[in-house]
N, C-alpha and C positions, 0 to 999 in steps of 0.2 A: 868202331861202329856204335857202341852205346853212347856214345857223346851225342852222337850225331841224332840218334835214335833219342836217348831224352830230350835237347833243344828243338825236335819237330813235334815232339809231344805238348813239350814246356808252351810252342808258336801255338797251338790253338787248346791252350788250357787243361794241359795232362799233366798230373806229376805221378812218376812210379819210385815212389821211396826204394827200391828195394833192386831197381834195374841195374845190372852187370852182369860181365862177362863170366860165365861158368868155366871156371881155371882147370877143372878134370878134363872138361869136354876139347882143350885146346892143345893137350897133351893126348889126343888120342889116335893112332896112326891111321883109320879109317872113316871114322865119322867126323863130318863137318862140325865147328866148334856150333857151342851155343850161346845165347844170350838168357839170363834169368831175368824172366819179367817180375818175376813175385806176384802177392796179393795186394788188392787194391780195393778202397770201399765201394760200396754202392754207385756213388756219385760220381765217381773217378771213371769206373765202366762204361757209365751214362754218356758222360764228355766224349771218351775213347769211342763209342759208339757215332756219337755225333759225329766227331768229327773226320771219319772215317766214310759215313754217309755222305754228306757234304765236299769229298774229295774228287777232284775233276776225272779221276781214274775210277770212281765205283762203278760207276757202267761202264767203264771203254776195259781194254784189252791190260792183262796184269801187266806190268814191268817183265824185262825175264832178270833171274835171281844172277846176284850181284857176287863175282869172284873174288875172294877176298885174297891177299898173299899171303906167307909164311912170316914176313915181317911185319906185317899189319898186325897178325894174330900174337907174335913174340911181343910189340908193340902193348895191345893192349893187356894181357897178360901180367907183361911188367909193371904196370901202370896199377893194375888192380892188386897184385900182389903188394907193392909201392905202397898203396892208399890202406891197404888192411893192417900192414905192419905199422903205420902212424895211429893206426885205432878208425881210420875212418871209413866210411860206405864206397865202396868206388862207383 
């Protein structure tokens, strides 16, 4: 999901240095995993705001939230785990 989640950001001029999967919250038998957004500067906000405003969905009716599976989550997990053990940001 964060792939997917940065490339829609990246499409109208987001970048979240700091975006990934929170590896506790995907190991935990009750609560839905999470994504870490992190911190972003000022201008970064701005964009996120923008382009949020500008989304064909800001007045119409939300999505309904999206089921993710057990291997989706084991999936990105590895992935991030994978990316931390090379030294890099997943």
């Amino acid at each position: 999901m964060t792939t997917e989640l940065r490339e829609a950001l990246a499409r109208v001029g987001v970048v979240l240095p700091s975006l990934h999967p929170d590896p506790v919250s995907y190991a935990h038998r009750y609560l839905p995993p999470l994504v870490e957004l992190g911190c972003c500067t000022m201008g970064v906000a701005r964009r996120l705001t923008a382009a949020l405003a500008e989304s064909p969905r800001a007045s119409g009716e939300p999505s309904p939230p999206r089921q993710d599976t057990v291997a989706e989550r084991l999936s990105i997990a590895t992935a991030y785990v994978n990316a931390r053990s090379r030294g890099e940001r997943a």
